[in-house]
py3Dmol code that shows the C-alpha trace and the ligand (Angstrom):
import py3Dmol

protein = """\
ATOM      1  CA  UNK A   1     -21.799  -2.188  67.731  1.00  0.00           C
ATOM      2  CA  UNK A   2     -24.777  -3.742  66.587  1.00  0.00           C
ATOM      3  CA  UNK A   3     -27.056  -6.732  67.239  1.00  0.00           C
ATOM      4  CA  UNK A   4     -29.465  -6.996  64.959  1.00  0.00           C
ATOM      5  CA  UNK A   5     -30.013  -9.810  62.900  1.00  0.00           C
ATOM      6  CA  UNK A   6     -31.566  -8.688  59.363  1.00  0.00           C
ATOM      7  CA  UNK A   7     -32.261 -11.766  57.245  1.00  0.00           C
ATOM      8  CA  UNK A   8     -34.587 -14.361  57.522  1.00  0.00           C
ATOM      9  CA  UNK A   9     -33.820 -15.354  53.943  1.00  0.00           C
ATOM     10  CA  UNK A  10     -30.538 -14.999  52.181  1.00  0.00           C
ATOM     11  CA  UNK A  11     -30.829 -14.089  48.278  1.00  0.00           C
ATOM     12  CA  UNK A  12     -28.619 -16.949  46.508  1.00  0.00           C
ATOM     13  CA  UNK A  13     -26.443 -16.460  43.587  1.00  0.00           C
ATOM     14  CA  UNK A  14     -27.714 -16.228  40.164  1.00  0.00           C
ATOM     15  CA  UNK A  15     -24.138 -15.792  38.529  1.00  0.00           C
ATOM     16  CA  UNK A  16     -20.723 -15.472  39.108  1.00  0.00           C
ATOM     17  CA  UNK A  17     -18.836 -13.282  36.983  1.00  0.00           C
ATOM     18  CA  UNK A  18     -15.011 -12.513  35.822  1.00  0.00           C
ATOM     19  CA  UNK A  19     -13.849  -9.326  35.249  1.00  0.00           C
ATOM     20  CA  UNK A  20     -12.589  -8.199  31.706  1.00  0.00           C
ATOM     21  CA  UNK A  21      -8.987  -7.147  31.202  1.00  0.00           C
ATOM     22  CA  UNK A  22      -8.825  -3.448  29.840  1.00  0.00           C
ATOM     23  CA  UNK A  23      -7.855   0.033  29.454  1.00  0.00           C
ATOM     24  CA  UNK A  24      -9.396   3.334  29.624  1.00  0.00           C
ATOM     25  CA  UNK A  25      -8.324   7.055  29.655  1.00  0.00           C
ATOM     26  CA  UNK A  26      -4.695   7.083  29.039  1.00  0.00           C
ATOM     27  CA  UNK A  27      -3.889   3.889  29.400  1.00  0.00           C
ATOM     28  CA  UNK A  28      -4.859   2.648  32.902  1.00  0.00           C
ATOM     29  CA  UNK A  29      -5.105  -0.868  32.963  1.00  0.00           C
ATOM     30  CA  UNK A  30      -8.401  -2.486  34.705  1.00  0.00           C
ATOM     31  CA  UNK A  31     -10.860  -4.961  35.350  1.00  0.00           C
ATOM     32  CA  UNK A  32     -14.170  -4.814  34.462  1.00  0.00           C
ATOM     33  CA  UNK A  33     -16.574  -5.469  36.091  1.00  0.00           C
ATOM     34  CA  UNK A  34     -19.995  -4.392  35.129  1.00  0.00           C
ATOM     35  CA  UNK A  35     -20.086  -4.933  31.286  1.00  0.00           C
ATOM     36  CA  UNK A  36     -22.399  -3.357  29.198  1.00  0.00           C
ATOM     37  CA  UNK A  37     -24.523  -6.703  28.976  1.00  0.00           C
ATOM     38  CA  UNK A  38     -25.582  -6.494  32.421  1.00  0.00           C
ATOM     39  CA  UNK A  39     -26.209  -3.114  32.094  1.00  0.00           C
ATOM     40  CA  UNK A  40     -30.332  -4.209  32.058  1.00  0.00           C
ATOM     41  CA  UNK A  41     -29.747  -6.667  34.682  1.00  0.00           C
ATOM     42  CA  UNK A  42     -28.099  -5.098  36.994  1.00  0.00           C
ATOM     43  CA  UNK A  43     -30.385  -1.568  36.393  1.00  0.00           C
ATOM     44  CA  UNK A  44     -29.766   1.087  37.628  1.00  0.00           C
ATOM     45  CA  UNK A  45     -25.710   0.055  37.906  1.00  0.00           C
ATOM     46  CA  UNK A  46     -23.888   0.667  34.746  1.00  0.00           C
ATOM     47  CA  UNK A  47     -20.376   0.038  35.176  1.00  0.00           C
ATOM     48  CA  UNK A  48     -18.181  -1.062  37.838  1.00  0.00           C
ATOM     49  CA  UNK A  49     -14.158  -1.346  37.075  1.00  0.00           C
ATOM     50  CA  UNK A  50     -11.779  -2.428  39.565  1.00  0.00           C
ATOM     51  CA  UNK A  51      -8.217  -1.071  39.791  1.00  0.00           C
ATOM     52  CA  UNK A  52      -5.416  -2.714  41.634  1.00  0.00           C
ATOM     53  CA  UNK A  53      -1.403  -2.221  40.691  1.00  0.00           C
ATOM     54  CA  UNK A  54       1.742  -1.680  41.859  1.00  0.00           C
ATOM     55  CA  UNK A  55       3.141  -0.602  38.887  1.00  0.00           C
ATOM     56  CA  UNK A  56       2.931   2.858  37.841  1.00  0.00           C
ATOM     57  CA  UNK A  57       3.228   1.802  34.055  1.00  0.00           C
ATOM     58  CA  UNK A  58      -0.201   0.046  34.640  1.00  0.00           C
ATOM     59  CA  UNK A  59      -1.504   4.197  36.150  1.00  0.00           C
ATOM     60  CA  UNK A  60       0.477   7.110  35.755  1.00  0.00           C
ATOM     61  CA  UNK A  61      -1.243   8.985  32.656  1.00  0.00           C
ATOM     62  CA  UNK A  62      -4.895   9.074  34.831  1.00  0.00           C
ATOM     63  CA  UNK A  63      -7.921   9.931  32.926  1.00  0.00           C
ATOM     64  CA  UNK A  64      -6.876  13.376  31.123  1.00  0.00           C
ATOM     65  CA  UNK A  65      -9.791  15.856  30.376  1.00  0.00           C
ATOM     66  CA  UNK A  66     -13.243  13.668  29.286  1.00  0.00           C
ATOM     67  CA  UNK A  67     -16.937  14.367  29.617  1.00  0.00           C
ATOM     68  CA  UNK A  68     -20.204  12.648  31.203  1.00  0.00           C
ATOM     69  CA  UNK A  69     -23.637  13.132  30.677  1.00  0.00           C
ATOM     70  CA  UNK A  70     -26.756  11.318  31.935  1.00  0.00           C
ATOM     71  CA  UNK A  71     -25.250  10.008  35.492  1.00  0.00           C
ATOM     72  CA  UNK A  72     -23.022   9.251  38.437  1.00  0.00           C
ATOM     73  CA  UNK A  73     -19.868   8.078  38.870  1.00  0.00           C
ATOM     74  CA  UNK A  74     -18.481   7.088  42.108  1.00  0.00           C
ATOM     75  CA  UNK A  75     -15.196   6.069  42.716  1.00  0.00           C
ATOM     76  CA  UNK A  76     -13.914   4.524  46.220  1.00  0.00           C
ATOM     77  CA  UNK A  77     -10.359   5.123  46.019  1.00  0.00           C
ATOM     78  CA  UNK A  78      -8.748   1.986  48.759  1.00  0.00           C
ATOM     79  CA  UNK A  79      -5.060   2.945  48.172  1.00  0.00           C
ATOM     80  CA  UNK A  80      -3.240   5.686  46.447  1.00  0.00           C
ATOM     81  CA  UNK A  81      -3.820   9.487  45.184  1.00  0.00           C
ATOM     82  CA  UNK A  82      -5.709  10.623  42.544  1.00  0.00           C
ATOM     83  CA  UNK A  83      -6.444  14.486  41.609  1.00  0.00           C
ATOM     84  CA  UNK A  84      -9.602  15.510  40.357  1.00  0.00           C
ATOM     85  CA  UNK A  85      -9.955  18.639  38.152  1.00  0.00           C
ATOM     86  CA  UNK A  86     -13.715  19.592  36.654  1.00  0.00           C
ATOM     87  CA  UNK A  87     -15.312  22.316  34.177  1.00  0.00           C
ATOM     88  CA  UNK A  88     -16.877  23.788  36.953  1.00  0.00           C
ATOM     89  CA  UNK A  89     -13.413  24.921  38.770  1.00  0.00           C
ATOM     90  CA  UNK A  90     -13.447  21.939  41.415  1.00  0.00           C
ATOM     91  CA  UNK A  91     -10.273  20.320  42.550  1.00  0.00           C
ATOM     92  CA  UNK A  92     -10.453  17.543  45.052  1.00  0.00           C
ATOM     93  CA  UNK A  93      -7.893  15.023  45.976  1.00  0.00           C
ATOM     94  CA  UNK A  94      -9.025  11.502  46.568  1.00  0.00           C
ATOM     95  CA  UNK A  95      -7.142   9.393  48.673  1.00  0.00           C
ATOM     96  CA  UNK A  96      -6.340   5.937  50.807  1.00  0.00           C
ATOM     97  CA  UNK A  97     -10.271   5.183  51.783  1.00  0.00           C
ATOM     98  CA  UNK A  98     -11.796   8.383  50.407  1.00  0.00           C
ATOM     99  CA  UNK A  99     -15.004   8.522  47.808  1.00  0.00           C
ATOM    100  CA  UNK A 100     -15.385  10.604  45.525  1.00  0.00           C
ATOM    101  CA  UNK A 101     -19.442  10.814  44.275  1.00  0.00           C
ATOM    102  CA  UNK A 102     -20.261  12.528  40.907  1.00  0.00           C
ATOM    103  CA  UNK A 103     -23.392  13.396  39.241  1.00  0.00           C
ATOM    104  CA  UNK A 104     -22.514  14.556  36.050  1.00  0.00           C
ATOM    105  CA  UNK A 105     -26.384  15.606  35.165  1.00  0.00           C
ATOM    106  CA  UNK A 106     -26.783  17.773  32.081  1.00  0.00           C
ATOM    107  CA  UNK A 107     -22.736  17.731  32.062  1.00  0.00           C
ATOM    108  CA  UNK A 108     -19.300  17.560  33.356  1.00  0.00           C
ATOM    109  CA  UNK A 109     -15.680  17.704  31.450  1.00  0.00           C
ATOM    110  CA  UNK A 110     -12.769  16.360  33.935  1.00  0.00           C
ATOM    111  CA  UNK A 111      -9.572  14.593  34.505  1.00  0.00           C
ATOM    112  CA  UNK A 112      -8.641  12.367  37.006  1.00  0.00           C
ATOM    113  CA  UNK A 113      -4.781  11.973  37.310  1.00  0.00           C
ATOM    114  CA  UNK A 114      -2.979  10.297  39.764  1.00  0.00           C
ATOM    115  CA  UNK A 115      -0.731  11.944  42.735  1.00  0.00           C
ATOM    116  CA  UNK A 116       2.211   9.451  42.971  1.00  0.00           C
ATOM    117  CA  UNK A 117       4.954   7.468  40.402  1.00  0.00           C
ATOM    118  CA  UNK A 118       5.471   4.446  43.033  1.00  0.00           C
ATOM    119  CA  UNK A 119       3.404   2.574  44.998  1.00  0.00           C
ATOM    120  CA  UNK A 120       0.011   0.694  45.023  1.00  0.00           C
ATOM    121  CA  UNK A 121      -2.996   2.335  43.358  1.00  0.00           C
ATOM    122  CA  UNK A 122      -5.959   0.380  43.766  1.00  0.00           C
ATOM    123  CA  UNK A 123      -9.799   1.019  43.893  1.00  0.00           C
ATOM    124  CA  UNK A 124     -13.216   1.340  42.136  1.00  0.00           C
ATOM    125  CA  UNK A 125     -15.558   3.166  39.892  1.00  0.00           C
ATOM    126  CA  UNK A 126     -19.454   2.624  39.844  1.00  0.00           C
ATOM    127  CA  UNK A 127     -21.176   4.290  37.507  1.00  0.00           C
ATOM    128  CA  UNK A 128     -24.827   4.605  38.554  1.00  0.00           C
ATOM    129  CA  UNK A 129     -27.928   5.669  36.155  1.00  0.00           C
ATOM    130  CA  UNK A 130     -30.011   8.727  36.765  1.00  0.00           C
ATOM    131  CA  UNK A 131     -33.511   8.993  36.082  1.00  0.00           C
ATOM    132  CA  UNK A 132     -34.653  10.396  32.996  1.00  0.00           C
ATOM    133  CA  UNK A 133     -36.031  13.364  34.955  1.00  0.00           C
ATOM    134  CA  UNK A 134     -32.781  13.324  36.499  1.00  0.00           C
ATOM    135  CA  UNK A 135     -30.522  13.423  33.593  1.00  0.00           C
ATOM    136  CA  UNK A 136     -30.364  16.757  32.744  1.00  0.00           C
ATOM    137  CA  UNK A 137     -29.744  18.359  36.042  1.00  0.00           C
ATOM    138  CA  UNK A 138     -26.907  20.691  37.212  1.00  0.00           C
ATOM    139  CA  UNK A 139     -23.866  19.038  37.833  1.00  0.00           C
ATOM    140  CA  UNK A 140     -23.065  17.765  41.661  1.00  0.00           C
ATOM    141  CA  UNK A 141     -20.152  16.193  43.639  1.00  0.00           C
ATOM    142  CA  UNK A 142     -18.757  15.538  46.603  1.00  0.00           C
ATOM    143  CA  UNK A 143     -15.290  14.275  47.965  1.00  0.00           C
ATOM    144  CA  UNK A 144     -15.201  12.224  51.230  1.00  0.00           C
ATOM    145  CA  UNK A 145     -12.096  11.544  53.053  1.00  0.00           C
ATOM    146  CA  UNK A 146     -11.744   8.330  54.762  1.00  0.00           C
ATOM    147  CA  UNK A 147     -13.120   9.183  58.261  1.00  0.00           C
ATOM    148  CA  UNK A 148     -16.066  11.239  56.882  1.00  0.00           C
ATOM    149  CA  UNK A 149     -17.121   7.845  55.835  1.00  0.00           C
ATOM    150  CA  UNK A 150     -20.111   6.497  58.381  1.00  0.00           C
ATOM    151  CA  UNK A 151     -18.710   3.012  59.939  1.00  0.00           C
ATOM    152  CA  UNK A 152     -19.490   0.518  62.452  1.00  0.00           C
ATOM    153  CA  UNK A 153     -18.899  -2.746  63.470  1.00  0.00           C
ATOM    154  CA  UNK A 154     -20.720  -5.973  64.100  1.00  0.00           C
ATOM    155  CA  UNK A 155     -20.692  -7.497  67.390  1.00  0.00           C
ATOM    156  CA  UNK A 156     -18.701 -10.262  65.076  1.00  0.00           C
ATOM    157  CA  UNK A 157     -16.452  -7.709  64.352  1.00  0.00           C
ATOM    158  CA  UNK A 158     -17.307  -7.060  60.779  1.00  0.00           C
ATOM    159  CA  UNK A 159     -16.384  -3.934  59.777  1.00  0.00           C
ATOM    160  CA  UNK A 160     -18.425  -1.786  57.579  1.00  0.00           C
ATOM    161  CA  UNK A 161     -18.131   1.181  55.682  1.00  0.00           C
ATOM    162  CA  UNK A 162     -21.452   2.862  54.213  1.00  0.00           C
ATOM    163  CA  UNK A 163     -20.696   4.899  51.226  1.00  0.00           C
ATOM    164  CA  UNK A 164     -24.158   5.182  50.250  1.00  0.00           C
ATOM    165  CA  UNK A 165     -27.936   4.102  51.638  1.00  0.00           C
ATOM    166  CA  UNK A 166     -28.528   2.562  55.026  1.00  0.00           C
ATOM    167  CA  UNK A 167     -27.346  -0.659  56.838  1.00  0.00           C
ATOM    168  CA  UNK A 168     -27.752  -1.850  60.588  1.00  0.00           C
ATOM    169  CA  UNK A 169     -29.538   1.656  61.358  1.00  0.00           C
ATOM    170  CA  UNK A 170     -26.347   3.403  60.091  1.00  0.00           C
ATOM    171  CA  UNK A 171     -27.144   6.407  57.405  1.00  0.00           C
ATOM    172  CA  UNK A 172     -24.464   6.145  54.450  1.00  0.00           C
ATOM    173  CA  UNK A 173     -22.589   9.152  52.914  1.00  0.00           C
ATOM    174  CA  UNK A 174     -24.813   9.928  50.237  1.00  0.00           C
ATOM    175  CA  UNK A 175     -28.508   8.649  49.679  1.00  0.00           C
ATOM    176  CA  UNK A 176     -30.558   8.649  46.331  1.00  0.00           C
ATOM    177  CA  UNK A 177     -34.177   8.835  46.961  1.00  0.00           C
ATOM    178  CA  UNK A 178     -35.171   7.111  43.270  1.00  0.00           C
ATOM    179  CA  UNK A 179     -32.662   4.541  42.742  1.00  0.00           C
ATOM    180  CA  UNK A 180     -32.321   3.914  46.432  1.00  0.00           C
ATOM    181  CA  UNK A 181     -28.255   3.288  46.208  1.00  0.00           C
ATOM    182  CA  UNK A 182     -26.485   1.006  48.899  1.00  0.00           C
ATOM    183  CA  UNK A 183     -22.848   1.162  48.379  1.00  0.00           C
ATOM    184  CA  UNK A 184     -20.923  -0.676  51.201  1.00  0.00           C
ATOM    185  CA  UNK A 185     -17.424  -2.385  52.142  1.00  0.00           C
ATOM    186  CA  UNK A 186     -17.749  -4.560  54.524  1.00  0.00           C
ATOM    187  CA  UNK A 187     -14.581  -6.134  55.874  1.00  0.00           C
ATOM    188  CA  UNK A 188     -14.644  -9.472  57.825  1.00  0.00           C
ATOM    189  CA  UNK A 189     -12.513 -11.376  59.842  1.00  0.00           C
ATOM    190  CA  UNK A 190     -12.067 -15.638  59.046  1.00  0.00           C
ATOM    191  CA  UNK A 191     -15.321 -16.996  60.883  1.00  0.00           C
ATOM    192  CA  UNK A 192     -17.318 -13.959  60.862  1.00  0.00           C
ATOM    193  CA  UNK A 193     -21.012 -13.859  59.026  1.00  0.00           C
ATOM    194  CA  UNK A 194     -22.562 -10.136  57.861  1.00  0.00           C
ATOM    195  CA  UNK A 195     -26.399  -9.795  57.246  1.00  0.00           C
ATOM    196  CA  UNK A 196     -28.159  -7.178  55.214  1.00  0.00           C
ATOM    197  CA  UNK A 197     -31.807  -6.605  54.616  1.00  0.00           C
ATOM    198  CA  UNK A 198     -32.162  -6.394  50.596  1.00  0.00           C
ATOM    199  CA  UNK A 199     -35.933  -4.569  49.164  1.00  0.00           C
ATOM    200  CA  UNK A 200     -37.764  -6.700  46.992  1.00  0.00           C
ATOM    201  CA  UNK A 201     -37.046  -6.052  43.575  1.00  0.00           C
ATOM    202  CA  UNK A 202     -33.622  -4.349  44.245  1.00  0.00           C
ATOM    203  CA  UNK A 203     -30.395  -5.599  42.164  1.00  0.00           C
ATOM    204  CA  UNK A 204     -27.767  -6.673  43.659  1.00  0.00           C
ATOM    205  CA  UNK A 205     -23.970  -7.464  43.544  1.00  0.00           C
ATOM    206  CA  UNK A 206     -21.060  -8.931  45.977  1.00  0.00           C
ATOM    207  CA  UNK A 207     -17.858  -8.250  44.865  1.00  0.00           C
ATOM    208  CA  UNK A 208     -15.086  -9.509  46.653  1.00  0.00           C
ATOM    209  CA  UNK A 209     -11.378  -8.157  46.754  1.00  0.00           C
ATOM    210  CA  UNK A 210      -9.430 -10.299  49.516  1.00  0.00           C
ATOM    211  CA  UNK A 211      -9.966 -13.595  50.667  1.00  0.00           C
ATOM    212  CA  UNK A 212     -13.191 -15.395  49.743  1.00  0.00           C
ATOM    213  CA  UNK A 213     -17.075 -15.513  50.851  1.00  0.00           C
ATOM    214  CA  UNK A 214     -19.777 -17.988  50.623  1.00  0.00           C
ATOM    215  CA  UNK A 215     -23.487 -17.087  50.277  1.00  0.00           C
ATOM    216  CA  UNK A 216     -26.237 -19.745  50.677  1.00  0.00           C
ATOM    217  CA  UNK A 217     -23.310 -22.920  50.603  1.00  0.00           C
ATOM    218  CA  UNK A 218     -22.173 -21.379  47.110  1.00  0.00           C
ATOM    219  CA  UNK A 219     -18.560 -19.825  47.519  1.00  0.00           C
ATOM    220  CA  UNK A 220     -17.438 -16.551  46.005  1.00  0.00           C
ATOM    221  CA  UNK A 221     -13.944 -16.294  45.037  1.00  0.00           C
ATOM    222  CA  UNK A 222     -11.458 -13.723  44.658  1.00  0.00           C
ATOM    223  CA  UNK A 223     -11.887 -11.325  42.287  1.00  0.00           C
ATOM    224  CA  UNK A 224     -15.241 -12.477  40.995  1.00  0.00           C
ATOM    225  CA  UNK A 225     -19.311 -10.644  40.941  1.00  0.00           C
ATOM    226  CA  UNK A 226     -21.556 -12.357  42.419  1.00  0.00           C
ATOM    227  CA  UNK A 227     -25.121 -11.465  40.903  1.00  0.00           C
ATOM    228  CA  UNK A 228     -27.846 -11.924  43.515  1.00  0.00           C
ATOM    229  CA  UNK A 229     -30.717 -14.172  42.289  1.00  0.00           C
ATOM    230  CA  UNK A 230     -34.261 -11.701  42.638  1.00  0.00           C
ATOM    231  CA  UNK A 231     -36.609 -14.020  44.501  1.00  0.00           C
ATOM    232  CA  UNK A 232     -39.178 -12.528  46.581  1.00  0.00           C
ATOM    233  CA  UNK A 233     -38.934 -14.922  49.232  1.00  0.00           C
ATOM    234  CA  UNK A 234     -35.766 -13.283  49.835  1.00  0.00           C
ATOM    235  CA  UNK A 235     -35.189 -10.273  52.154  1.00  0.00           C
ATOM    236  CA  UNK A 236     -31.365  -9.941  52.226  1.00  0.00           C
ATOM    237  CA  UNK A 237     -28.083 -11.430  52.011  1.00  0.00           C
ATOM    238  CA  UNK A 238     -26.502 -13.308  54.922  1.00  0.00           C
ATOM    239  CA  UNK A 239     -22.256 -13.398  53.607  1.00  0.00           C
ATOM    240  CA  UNK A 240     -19.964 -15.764  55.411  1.00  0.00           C
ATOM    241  CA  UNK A 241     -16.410 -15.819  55.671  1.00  0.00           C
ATOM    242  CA  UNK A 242     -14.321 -18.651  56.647  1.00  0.00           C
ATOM    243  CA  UNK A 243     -11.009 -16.663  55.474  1.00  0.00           C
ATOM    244  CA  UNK A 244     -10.510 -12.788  56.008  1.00  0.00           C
ATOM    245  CA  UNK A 245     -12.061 -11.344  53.606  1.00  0.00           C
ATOM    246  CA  UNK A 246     -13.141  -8.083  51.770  1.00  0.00           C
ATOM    247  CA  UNK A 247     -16.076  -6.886  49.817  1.00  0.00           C
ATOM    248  CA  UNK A 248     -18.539  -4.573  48.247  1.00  0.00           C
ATOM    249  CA  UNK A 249     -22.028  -4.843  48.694  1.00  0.00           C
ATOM    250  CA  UNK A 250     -24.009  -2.951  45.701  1.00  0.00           C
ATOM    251  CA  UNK A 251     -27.946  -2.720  45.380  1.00  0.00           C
ATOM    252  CA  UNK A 252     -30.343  -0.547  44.154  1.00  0.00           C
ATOM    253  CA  UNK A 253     -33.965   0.388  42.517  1.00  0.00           C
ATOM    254  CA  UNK A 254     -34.020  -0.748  38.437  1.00  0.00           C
ATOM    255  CA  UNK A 255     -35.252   2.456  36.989  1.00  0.00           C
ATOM    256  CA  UNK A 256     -36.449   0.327  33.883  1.00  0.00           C
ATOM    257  CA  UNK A 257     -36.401   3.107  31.222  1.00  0.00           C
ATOM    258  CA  UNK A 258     -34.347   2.947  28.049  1.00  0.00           C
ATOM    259  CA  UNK A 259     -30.560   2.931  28.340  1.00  0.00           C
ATOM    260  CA  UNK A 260     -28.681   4.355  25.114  1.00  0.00           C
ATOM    261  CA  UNK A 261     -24.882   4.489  26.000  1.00  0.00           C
ATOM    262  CA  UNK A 262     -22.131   5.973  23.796  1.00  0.00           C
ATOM    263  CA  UNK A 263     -19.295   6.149  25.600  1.00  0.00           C
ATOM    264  CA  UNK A 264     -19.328   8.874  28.431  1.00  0.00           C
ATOM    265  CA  UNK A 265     -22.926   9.516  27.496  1.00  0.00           C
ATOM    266  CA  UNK A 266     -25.436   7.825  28.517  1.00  0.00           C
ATOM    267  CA  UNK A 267     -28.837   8.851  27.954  1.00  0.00           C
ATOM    268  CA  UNK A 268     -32.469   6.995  27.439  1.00  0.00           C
ATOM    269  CA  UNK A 269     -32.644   8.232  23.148  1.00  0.00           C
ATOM    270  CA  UNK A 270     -30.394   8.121  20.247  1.00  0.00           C
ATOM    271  CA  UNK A 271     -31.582  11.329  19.658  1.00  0.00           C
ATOM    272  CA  UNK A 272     -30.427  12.501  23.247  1.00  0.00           C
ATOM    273  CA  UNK A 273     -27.068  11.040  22.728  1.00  0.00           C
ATOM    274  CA  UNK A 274     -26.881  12.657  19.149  1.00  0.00           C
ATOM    275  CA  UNK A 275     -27.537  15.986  21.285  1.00  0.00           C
ATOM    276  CA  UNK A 276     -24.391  15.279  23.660  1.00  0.00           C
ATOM    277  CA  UNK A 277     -22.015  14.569  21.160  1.00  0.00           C
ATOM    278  CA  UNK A 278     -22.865  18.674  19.340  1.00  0.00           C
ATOM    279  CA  UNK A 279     -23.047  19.683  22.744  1.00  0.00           C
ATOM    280  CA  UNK A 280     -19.708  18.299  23.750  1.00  0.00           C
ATOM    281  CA  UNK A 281     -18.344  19.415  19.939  1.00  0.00           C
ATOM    282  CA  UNK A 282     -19.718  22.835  20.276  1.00  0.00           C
ATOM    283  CA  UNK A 283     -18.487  23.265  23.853  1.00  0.00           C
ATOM    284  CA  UNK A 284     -21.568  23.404  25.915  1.00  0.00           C
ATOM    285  CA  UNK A 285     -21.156  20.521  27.460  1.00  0.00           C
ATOM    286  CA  UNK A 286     -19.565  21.957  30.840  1.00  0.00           C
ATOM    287  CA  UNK A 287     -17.275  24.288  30.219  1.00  0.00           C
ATOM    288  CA  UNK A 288     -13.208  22.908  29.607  1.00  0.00           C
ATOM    289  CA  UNK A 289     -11.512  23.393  32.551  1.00  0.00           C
ATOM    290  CA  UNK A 290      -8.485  25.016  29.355  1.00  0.00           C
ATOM    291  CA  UNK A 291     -11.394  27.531  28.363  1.00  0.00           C
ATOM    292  CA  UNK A 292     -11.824  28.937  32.239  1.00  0.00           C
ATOM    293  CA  UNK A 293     -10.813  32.846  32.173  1.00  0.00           C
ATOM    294  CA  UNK A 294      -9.304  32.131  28.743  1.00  0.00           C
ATOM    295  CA  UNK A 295      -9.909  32.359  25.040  1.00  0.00           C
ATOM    296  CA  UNK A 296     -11.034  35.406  23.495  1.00  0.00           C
TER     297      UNK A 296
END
"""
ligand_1 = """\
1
FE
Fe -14.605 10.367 34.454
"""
view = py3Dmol.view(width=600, height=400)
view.addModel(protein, "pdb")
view.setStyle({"model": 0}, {"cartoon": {"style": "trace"}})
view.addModel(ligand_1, "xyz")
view.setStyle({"model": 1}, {"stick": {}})
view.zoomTo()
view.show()
């Protein structure tokens, strides 16, 4: 339980945005999010798809073996199974409410397939910059079940889940000292109002999954980004709900270097993402999972 009230000033909304329909890996259909062109405005954030189906057409094949180089993916898995395989030998099963953070540094080769041929499979991956000193660091991850997940609730009874950073006093899951990640889902009944202190300069994102919100008199629908206007003025976000409603809460430091994607790469040169494509070719980016104990 906590008391505090947070937020003098709420941020407003600079933009609302729709999700793009696509697919990615071996088919999965999604939403998303976090395009490429807001990859600068939204810095350090570089991609955010949603996932939500019942039909295993939309799921089944997963994300077969693929590489990453230059930063983090974390994906918040609400509902469903999903088995994760890496070059390094790690196998970790992600699962109803359970995160899975990646820093795929210098480089990482993995699949990500899911556990079930029925039911709902629905959640989200953020992919989130490193710092060019960063980039080329040993690979790291983690996999949190549900209820290694920090959590509290509001005296409003808002409940919130703190994947990553800090809110109300309660230390998230994982914390990045230079981009200064907040990664929360905040859950809140019809009625109910959630405050959180934003830094000065941080970008920001609501995105909501059930119900609706409104922030500063402007409403937030299903299924749509809400970019949070920068004003200094501003030293949070107070969210109301006057449905049940669900929602991530994203913010973090802009590195504000150079941001050269291709694909799984994404680096702060050409010339660096020239260097992960031979690297990948000639095998040294991570080592396949196939090549493990194997090939002569
Ligand atoms: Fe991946």
């Amino acid at each position: 339980m906590t008391h505090s009230h947070p937020v003098n000033t709420t941020r407003q909304i600079e933009r609302l945005v729709t999700g793009q329909a696509t697919s990615d890996g071996a088919g999965v259909k999604l939403s998303r999010i976090l395009t490429q062109d807001l990859q600068h405005r939204l810095d350090p954030f570089l991609m955010l798809d949603a996932f939500g189906s019942d039909k295993p057409d939309d799921y089944i094949a997963g994300f077969p073996d693929h590489p990453h180089r230059g930063f983090e993916t974390v994906t918040y898995m609400i509902a469903g199974r999903m088995l994760h395989r890496d070059s390094a030998g790690n196998e970790g099963l992600l699962q109803n409410g359970g995160v899975q953070w990646m820093t795929a540094g210098k480089g990482v080769i993995h699949s990500e397939i899911p556990q079930q041929d029925a039911g709902v499979m629905e959640g989200f991956q953020l992919w989130l910059n490193l710092h060019s000193s960063e980039k080329m660091n040993d690979p790291w991850y983690r996999d949190f079940q549900n209820e290694q997940l920090p959590q509290f609730q509001t005296h409003e009874g808002v409940s919130v889940t703190v994947i990553a950073g800090a809110s109300h006093g309660v230390q998230g899951a994982v914390t990045r000292e230079i981009t200064q990640a907040l990664y929360l889902d905040v859950h809140m009944p019809e009625g109910t109002r959630f405050e959180q202190s934003l830094p000065d300069g941080h970008n920001a994102f609501v995105y909501v999954y059930r119900g609706q919100v409104s922030i500063a008199g402007q409403a937030v629908p299903l299924q749509r980004m809400a970019i949070l206007a920068s004003t200094p003025q501003a030293d949070g976000v107070v969210i109301e709900a006057s449905a049940d409603a669900k929602l991530i809460l994203v913010s973090g430091k802009p590195l504000k270097e150079p941001i050269v994607q291709y694909g799984p790469f994404v680096m702060n040169t050409k010339e660096e993402i020239y260097q992960a494509m031979t690297d990948f070719r000639d095998g040294r980016l991570g080592e396949s999972p196939k090549q493990v104990g194997g090939l002569p």
